[in-house]
N, CA, C and O of each residue as an XYZ file, in Angstrom:
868
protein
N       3.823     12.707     67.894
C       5.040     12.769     67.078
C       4.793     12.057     65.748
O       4.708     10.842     65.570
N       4.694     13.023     64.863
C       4.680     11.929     63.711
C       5.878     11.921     62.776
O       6.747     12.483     63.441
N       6.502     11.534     61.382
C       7.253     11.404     60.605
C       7.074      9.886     59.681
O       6.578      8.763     59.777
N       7.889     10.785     58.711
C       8.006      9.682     57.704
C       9.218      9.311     56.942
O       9.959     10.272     56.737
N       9.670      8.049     56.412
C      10.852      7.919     56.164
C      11.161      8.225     54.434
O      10.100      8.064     53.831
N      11.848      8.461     53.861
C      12.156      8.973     52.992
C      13.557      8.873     52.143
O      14.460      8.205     52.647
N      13.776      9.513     50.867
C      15.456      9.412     49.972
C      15.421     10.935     49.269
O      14.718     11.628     48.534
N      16.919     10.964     50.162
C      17.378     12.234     49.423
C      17.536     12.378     47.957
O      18.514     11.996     47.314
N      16.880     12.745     47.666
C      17.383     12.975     45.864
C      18.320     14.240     45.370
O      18.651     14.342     44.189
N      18.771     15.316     46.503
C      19.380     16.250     45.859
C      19.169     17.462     46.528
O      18.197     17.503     47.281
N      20.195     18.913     46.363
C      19.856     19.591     46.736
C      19.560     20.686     45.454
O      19.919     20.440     44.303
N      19.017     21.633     45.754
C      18.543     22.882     44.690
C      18.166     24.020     45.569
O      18.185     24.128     46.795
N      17.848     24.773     44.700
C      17.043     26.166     45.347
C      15.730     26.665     44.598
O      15.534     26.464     43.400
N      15.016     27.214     45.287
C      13.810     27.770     44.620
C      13.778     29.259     45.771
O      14.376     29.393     46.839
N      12.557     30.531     44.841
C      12.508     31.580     45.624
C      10.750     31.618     45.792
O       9.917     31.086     45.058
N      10.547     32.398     46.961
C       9.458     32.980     47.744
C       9.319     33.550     47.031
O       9.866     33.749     45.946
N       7.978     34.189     47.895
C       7.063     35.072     46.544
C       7.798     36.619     46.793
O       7.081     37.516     46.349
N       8.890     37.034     47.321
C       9.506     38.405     47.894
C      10.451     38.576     46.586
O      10.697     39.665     46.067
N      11.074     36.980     46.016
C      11.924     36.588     45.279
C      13.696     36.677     46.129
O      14.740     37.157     45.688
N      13.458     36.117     47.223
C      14.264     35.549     47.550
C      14.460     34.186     47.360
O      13.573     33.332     47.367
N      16.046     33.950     47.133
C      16.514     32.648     46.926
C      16.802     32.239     48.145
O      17.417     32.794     49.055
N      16.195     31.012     48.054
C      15.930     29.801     49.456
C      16.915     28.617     48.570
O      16.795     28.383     47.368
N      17.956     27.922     49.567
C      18.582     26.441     49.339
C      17.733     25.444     49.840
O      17.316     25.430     50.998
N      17.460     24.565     48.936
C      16.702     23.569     49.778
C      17.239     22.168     49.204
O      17.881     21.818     48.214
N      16.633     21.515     50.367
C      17.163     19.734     49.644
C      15.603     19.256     49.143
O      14.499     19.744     49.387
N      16.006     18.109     48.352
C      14.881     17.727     48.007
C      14.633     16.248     48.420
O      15.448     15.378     48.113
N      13.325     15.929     49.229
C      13.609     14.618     49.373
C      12.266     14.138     49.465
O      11.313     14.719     49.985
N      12.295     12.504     48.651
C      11.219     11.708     48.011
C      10.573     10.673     49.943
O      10.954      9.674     50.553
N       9.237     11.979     50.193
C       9.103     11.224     51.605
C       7.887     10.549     51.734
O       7.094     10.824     52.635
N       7.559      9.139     50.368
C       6.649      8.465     50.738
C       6.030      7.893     48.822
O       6.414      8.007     47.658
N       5.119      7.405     49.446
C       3.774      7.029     50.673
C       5.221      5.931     51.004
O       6.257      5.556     50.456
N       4.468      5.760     52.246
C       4.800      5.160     53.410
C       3.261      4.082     53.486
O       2.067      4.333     53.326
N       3.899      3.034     53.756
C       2.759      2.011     54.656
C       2.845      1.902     55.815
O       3.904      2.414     56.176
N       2.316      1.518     56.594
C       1.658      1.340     57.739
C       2.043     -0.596     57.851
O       1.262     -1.483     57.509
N       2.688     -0.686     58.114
C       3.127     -2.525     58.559
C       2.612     -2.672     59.470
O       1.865     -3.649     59.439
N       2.633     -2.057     60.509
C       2.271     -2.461     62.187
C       2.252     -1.878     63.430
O       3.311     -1.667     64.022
N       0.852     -1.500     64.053
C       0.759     -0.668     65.000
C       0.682     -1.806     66.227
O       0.068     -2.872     66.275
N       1.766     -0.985     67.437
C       2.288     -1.910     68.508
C       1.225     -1.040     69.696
O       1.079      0.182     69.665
N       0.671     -1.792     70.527
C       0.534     -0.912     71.710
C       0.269     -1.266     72.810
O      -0.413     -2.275     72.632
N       0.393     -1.035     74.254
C       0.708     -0.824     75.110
C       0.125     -2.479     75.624
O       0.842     -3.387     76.044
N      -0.804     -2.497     75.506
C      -1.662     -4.161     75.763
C      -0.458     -5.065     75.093
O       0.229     -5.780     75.822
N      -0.257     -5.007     73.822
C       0.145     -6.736     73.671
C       1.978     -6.072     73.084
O       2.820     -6.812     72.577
N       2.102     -5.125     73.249
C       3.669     -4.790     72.913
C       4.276     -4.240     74.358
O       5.450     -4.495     74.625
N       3.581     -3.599     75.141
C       4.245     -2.728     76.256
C       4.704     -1.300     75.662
O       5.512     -0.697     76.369
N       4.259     -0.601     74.323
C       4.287      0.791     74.382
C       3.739      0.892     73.202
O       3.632     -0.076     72.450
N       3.192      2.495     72.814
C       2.608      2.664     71.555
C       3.722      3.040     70.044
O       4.729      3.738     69.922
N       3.106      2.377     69.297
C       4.595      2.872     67.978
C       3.537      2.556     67.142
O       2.500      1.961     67.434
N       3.979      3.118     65.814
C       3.767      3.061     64.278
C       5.017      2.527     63.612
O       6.133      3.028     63.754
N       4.723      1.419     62.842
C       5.712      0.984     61.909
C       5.498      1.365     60.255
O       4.408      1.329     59.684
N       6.575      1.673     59.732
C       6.090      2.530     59.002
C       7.444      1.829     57.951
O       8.608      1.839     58.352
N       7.149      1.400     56.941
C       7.835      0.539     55.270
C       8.459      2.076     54.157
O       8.242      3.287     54.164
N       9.042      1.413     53.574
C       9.239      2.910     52.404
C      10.063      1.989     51.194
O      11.119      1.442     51.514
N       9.616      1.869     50.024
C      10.221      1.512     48.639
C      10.059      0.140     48.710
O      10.807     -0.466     49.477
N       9.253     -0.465     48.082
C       9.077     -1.874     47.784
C      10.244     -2.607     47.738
O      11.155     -1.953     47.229
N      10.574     -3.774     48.096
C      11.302     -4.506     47.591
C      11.111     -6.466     47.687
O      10.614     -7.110     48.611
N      11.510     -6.815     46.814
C      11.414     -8.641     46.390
C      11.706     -9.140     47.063
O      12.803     -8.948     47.589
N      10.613    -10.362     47.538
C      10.526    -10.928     48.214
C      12.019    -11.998     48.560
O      12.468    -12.139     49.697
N      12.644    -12.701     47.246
C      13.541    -13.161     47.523
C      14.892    -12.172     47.745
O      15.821    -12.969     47.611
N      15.209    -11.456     47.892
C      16.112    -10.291     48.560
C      16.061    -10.035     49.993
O      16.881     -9.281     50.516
N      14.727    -10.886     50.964
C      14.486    -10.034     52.306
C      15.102    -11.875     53.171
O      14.976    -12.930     52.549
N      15.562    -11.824     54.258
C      15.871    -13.156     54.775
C      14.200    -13.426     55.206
O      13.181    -12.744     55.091
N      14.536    -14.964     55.830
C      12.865    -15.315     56.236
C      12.490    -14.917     57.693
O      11.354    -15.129     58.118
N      13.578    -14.266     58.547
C      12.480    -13.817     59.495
C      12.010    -12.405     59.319
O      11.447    -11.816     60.242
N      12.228    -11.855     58.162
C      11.511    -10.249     57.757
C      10.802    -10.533     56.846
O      10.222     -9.544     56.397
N      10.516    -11.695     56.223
C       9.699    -12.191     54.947
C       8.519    -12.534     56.267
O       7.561    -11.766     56.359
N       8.590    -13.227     56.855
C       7.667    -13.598     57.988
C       6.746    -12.830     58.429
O       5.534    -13.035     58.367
N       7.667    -11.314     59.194
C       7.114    -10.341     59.319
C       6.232     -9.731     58.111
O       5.058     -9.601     58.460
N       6.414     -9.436     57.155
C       5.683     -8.953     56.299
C       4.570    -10.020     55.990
O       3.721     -9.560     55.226
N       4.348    -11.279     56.364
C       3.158    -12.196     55.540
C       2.070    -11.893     56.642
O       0.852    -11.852     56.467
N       3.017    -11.614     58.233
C       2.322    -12.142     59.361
C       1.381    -10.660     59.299
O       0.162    -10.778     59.424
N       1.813     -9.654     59.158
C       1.347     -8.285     58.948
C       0.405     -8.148     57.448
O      -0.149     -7.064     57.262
N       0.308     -8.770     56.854
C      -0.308     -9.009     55.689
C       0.393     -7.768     54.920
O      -0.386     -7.027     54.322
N       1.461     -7.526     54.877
C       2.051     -6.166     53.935
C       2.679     -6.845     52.906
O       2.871     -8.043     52.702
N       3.100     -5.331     51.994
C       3.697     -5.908     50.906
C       5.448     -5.856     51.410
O       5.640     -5.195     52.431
N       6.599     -6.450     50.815
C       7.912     -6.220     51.584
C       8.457     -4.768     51.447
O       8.003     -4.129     50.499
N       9.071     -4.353     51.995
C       9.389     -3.103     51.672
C      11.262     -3.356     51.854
O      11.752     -4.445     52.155
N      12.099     -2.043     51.583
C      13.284     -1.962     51.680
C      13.735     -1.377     53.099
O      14.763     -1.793     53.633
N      12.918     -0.384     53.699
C      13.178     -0.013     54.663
C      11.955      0.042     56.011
O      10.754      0.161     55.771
N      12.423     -0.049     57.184
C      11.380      0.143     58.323
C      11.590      0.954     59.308
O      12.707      1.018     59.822
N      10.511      1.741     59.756
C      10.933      2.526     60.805
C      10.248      2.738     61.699
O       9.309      3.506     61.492
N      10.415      2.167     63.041
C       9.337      2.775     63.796
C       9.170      4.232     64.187
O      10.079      5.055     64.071
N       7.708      4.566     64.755
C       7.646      6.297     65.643
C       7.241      5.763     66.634
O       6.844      4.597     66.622
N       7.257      6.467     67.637
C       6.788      6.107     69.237
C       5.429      7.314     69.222
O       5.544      8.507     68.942
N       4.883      7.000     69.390
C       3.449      8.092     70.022
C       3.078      8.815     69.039
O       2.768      9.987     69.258
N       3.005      8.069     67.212
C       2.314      8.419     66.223
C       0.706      9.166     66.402
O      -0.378      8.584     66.363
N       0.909     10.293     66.558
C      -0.004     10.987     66.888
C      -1.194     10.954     65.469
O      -1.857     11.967     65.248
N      -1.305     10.098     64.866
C      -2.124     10.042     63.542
C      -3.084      8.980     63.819
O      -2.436      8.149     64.455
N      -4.464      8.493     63.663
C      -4.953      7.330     63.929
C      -5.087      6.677     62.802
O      -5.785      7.249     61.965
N      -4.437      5.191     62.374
C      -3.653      4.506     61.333
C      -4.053      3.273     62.231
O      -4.124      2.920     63.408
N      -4.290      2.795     60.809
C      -4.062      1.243     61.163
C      -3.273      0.264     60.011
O      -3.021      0.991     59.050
N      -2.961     -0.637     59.850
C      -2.361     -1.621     59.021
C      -2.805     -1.467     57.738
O      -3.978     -1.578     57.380
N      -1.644     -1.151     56.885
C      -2.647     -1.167     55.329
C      -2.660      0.411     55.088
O      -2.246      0.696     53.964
N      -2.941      1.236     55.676
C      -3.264      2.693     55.294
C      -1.722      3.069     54.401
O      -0.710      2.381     54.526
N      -1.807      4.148     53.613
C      -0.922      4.945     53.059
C      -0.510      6.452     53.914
O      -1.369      7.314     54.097
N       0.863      6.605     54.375
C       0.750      7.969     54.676
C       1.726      8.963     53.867
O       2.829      8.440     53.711
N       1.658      9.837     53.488
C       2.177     10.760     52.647
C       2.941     12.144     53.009
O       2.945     12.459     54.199
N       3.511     12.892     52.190
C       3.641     14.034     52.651
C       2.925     15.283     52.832
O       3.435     16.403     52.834
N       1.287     14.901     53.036
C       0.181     15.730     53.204
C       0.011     16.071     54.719
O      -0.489     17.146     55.051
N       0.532     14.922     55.864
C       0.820     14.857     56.817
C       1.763     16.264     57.634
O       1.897     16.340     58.855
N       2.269     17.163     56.749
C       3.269     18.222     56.343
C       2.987     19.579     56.263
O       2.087     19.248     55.492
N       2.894     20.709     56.313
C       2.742     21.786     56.026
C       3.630     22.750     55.744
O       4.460     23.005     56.616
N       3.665     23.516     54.454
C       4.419     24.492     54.501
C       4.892     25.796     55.935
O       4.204     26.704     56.399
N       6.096     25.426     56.231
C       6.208     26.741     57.330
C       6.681     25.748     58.567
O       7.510     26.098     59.406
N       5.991     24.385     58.553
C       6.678     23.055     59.697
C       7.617     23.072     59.884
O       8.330     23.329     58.914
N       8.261     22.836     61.138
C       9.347     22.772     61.324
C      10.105     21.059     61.668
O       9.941     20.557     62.780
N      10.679     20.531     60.881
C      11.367     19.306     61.155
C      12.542     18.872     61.619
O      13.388     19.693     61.973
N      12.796     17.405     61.696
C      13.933     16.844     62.367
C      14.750     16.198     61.020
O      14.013     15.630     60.213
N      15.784     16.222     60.794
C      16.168     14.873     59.658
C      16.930     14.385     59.964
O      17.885     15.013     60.420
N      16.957     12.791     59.884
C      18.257     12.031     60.438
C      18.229     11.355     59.481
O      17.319     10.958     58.753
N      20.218     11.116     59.515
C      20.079     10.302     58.305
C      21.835     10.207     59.130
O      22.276     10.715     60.160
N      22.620      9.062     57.791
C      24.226      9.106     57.932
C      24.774      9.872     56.903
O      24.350     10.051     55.762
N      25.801     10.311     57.471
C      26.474     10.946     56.761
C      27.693     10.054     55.645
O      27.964      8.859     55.530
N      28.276     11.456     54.869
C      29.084     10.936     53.795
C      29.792     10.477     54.409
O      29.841     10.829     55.587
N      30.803      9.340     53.855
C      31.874      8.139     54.593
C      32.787      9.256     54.090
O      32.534      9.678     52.962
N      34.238     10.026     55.033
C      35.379     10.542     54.120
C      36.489      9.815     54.017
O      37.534     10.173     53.473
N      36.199      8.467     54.705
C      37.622      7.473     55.092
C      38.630      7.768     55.937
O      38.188      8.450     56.861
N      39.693      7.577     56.028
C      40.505      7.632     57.075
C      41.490      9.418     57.164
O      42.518      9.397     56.487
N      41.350     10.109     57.538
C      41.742     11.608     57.395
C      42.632     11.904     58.557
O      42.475     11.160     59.525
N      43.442     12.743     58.646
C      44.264     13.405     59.536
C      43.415     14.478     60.730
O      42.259     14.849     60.527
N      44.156     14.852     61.889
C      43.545     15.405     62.924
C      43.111     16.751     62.041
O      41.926     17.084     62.054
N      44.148     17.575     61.220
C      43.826     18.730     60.350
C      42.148     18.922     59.983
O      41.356     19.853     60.123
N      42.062     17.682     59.497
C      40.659     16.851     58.498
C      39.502     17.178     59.188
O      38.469     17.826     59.018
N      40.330     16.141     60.463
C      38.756     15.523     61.158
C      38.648     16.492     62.305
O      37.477     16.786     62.547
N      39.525     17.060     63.064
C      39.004     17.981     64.341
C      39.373     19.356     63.819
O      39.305     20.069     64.820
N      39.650     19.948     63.012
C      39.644     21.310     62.561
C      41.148     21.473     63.591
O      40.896     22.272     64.492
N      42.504     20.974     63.682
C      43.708     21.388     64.209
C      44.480     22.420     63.741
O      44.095     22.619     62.589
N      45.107     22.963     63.934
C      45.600     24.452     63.527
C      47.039     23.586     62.671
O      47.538     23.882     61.585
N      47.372     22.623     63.487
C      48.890     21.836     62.891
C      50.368     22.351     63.373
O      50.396     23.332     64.115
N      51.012     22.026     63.168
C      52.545     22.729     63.183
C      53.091     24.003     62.644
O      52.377     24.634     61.864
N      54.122     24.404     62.921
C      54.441     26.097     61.979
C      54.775     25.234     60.792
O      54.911     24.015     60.685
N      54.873     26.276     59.889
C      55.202     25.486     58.317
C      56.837     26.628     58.222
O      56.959     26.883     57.024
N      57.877     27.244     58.929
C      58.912     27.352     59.125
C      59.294     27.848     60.444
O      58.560     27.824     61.432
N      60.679     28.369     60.395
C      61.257     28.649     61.644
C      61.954     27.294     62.003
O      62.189     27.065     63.189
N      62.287     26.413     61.070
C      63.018     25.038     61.517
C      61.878     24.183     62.163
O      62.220     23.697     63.241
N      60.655     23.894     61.778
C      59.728     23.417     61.647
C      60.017     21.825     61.182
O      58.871     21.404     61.341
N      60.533     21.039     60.867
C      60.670     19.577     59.920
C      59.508     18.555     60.293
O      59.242     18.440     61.489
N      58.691     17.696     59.227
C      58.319     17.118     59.736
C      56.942     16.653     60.616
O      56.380     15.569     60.772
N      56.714     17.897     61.065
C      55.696     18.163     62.064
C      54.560     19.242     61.470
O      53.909     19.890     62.289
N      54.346     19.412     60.145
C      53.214     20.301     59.773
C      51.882     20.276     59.847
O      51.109     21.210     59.633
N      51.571     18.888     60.240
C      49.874     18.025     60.093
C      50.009     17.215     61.417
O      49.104     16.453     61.757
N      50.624     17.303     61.826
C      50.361     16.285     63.595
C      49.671     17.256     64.272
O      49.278     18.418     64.166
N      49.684     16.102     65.173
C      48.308     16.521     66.452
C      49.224     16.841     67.496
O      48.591     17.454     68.356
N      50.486     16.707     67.841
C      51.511     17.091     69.064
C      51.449     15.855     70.013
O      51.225     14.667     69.781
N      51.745     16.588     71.249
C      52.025     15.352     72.461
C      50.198     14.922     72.874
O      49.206     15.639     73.005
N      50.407     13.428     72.979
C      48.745     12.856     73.225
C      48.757     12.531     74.973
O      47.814     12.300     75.730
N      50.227     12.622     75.235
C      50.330     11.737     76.769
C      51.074     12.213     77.471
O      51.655     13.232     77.096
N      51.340     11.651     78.766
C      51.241     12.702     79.921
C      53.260     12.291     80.272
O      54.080     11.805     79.493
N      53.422     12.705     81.591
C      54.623     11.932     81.977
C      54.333     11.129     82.726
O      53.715     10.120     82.385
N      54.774     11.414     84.158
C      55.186     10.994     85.240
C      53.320     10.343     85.597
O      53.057      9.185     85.921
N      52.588     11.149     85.466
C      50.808     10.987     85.998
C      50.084     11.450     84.774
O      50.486     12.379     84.074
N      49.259     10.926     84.601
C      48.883      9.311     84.448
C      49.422      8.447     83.722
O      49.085      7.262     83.717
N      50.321      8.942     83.025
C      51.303      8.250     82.169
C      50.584      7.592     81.059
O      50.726      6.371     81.003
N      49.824      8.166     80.144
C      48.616      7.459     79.362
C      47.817      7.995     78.719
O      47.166      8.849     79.320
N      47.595      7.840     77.719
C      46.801      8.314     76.902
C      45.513      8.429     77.352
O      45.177      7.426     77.981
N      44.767      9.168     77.281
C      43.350      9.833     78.307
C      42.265      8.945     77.094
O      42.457      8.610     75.925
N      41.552      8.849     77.665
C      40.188      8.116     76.438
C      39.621      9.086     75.905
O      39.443     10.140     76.516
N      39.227      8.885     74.631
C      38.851     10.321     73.873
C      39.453     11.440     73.331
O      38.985     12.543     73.050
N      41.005     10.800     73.190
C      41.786     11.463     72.896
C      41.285     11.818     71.354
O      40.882     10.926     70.607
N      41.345     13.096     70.986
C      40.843     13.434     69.911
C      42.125     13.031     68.222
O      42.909     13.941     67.951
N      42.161     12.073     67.552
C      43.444     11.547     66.774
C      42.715     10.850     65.598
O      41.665     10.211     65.536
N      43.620     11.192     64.723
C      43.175     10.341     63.362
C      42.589      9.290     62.746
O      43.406      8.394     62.534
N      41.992      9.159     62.545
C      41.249      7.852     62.089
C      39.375      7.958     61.363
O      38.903      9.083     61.195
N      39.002      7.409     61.210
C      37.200      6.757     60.202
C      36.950      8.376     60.326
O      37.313      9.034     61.301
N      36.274      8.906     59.186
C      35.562     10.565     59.196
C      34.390      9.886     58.317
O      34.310      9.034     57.432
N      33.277     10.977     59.258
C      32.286     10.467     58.375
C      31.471      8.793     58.326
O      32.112      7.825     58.737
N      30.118      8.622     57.820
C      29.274      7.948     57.888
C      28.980      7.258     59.349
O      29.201      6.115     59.748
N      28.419      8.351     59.965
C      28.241      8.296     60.976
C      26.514      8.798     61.623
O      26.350     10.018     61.598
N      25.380      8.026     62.130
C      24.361      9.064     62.347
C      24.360     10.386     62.643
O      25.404     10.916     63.024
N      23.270     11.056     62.518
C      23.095     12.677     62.777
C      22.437     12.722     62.633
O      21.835     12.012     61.827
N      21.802     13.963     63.569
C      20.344     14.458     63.514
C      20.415     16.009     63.294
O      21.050     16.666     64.119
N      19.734     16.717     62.107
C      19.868     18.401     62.030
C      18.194     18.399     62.700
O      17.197     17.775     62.337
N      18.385     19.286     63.706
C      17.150     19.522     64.275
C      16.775     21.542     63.500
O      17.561     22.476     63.342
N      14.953     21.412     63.164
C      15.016     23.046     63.012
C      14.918     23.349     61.510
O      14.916     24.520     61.129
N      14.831     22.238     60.574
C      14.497     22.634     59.278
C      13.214     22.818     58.891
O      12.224     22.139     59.165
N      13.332     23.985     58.104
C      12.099     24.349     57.780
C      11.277     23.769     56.342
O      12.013     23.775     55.355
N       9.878     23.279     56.099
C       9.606     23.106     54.838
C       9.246     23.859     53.822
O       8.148     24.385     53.643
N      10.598     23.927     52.867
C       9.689     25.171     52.316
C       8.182     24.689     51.360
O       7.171     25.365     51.170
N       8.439     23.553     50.972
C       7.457     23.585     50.035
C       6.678     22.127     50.272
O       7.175     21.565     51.247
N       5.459     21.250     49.585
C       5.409     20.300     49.986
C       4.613     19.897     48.651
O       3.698     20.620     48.255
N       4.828     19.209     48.246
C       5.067     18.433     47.161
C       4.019     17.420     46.530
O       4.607     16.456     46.039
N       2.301     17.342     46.366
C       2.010     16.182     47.293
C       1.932     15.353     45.848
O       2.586     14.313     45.774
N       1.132     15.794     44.677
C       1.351     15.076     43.832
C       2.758     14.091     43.320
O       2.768     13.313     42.366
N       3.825     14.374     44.199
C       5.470     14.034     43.880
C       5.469     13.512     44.728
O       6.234     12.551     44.637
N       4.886     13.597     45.848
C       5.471     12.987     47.186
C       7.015     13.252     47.227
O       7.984     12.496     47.170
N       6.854     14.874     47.373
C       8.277     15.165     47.599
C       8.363     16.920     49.029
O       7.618     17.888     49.181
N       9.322     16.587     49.544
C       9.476     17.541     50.251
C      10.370     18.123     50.010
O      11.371     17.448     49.772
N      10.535     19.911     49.926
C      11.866     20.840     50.020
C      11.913     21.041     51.504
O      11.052     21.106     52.381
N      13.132     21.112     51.479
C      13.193     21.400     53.121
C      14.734     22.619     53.246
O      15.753     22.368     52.601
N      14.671     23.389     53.805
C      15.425     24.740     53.900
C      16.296     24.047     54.308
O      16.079     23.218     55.193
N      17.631     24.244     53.694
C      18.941     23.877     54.423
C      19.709     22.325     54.045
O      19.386     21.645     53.071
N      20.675     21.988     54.942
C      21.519     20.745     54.979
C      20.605     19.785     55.545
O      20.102     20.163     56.604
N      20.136     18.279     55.002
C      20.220     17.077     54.910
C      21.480     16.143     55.373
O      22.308     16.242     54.467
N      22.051     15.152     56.543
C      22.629     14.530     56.388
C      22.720     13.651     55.406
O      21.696     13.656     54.722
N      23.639     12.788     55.001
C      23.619     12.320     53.562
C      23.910     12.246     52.297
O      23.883     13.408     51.892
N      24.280     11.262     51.090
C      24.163     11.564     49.970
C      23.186     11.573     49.258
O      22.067     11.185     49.594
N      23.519     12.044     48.131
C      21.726     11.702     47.039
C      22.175     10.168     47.266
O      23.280      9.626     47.226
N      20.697      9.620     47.555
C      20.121      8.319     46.941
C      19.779      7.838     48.163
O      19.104      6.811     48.243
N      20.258      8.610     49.434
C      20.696      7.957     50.762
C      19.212      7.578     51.767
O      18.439      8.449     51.367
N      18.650      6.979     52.543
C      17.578      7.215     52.984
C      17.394      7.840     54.424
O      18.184      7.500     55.305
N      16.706      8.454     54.612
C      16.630      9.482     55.687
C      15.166      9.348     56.267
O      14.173      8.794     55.795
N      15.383     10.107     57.566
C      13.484     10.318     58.245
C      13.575     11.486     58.862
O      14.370     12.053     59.611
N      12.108     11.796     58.132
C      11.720     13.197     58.381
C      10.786     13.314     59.808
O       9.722     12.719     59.637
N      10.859     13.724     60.732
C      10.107     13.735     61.751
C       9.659     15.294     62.084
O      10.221     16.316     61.692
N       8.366     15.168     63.007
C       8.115     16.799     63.520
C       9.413     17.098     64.458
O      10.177     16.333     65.047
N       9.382     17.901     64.403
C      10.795     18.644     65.192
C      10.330     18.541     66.868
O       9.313     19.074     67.313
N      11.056     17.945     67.470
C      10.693     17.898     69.118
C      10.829     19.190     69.783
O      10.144     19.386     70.787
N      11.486     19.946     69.433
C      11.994     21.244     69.988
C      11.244     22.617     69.530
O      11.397     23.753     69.978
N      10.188     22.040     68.258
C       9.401     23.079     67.815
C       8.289     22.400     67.520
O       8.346     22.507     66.295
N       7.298     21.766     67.729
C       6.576     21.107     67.555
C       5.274     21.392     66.545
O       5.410     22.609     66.426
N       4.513     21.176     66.024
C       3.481     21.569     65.326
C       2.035     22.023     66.051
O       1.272     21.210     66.574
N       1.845     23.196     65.999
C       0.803     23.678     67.302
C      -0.608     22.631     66.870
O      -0.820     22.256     65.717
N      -1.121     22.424     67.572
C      -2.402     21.955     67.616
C      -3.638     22.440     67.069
O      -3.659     23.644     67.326
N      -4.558     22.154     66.518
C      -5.808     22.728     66.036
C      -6.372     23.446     66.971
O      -6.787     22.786     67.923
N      -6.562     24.843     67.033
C      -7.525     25.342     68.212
C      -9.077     24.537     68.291
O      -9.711     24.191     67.294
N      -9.395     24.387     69.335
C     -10.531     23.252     69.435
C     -11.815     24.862     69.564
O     -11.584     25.945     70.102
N     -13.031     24.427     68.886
C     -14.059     25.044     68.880
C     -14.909     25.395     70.023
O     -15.338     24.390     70.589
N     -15.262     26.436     70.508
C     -16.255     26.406     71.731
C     -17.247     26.279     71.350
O     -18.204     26.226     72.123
C-alpha cells in the first residue's frame, strides 16, 4: 500500500488525446520525507511515516520537536503514517509523485467543507411540509421524532438538525489523469474532499489496487 500526503490547490479540467473534456482536481502531492520507518521488531507492526510542507521549529510543541531531532528530520507541518508501505525507504529519502502512474486508480481522504449549523431540508435531503392547503408554520421541519405510549423516546440517530460538514471522508476509485512530476502535482478525475488549500492523502486504491510487475521467466 503506498500513498502520499498532499494540498488541494483547485479544481480544473483538461482533455485526452480523443479531445474529450475530463474535470479534474489538482493537487500538490509532495516530495514527501520519510521521518520514520516502524517495524515489527521494535514497534510491533510495519508503517512508513511520511512529513509534507516544512514548517519552524518554534511553531511545533517539544514533544514533536523531539520527534523530529530524534529522527534526524527536518520539522514538517504535517504527518502521516501508511501501514505495509510497499516501497523500500528508509529515513531521509524523498518520495514523490513518480510513485504514480497515469491510468492508477486512487483513494483521497481528506475533510470536508464546514456548512455550519443547517436544517433537516440542508443536511438529510427532507422533502419538508406542503407549502399550502392550510399548511402554517411547518414548511422546513422534520415532523414527529418520537413515539407514544412505547418507547416513548427519541430513538438514537435520529436524523435532525444540527453541524453539516467538516467531517472526514474517503472518495474511493479516482482516477489519475495526469502526473505531474516536475510540479509535483497530481490531476486526479473527479471530486476531492475539501477546500483549496486543504491537506489531503492520496493512497493506492484498496479496492483496485495497482497490478504488479509481471516477474520474468
Amino acid at each position: 500500500m503506498i500513498g502520499l500526503l498532499g494540498k488541494k490547490l483547485g479544481q480544473t479540467r483538461v482533455y485526452d488525446l480523443k479531445g474529450n473534456l475530463i474535470p479534474v482536481t489538482v493537487v500538490l502531492a509532495g516530495p514527501n520525507r520519510v521521518v520514520q520507518c516502524k517495524t515489527i521488531e521494535t514497534d510491533g507492526y510495519k508503517a512508513v511515516q511520511l512529513g509534507f510542507d516544512d514548517q519552524k521549529e518554534h511553531r511545533l510543541s517539544k514533544p514533536l520537536l523531539g520527534h523530529f531531532k530524534k529522527q534526524s528530520s527536518t520539522p514538517v507541518k504535517r504527518l502521516r503514517e501508511f501501514r505495509d508501505f510497499s516501497l523500500d525507504v528508509k529515513p531521509g529519502d524523498v518520495v514523490g509523485v513518480n510513485i504514480f502512474a497515469q491510468g492508477d486508480f486512487v483513494d483521497a481522504i481528506g475533510v470536508t467543507k464546514g456548512r455550519g449549523f443547517e436544517g433537516v431540508m440542508k443536511r438529510h435531503h427532507f422533502r419538508g411540509g406542503d407549502m399550502t392547503h392550510g399548511a402554517k408554520g411547518f414548511h422546513r421541519r422534520a415532523g414527529a421524532i418520537g413515539q407514544r405510549l412505547f418507547p416513548g423516546t427519541v430513538m438514537r440517530g435520529m436524523k435532525m438538525p444540527g453541524h453539516m460538514g467538516q467531517v472526514r471522508r474517503t472518495v474511493q476509485n479516482l482516477e489519475i489523469v495526469q502526473v505531474r512530476e516536475a510540479d509535483n502535482i497530481l490531476l486526479i478525475k473527479g471530486a476531492v474532499p475539501g477546500a483549496k488549500g486543504d491537506y489531503v492523502v492520496i493512497r493506492e486504491a484498496k479496492k483496485n489496487p495497482k497490478k504488479a510487475p509481471a516477474q520474468k521467466k
